[in-house]
C-alpha positions, 0 to 999 in steps of 0.5 A: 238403030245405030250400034253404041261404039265402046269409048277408048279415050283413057282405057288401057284395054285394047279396042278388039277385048273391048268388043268382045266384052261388049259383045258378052254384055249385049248376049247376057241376061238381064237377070246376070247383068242385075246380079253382076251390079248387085255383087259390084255393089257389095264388094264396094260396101265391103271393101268400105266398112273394111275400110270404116273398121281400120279407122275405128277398130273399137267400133261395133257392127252396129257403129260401124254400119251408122258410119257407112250409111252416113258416108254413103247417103251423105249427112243431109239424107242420113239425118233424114231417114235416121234422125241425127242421132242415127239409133232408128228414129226419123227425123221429124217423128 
């Protein structure tokens, strides 16, 4: 099997560092790999609703996490799942 070869097309980060951080994921644990895209993820949706919380700062946590799950679901799909009054509900109960 031929060996994935890390693209360099717009990356600052010179070729041998690029190797050796392949070269790092290739030895690492699955679990690791899950944990590191776990904690990514959560640093993304805390440095949103930190984001959220400037624009509305008298928003509670409980608005504040209604207007995160619509920016990140999107409308269509928040509707879905939440009813368009966003308090629990499903759409079509």
């Amino acid at each position: 099997m031929a060996e994935l070869q890390p693209r360099h097309e717009k990356s600052d980060t010179p070729p041998e560092v690029m190797r050796v951080q392949y070269e790092i994921y290739r030895r690492m644990s699955s679990a690791r790999k899950f944990q590191l895209i776990f904690d990514t993820y959560e640093m993304g949706k805390d440095l949103a609703m930190a984001g959220l919380r400037m624009r509305y700062p008298r928003a509670t946590l409980k608005e504040l996490w209604r207007l995160w799950a619509r920016q990140h679901l999107g409308g269509e799909l928040y509707d879905k799942a939440y009813g368009t009054s966003g308090h629990g509900r499903k759409a079509r109960e």
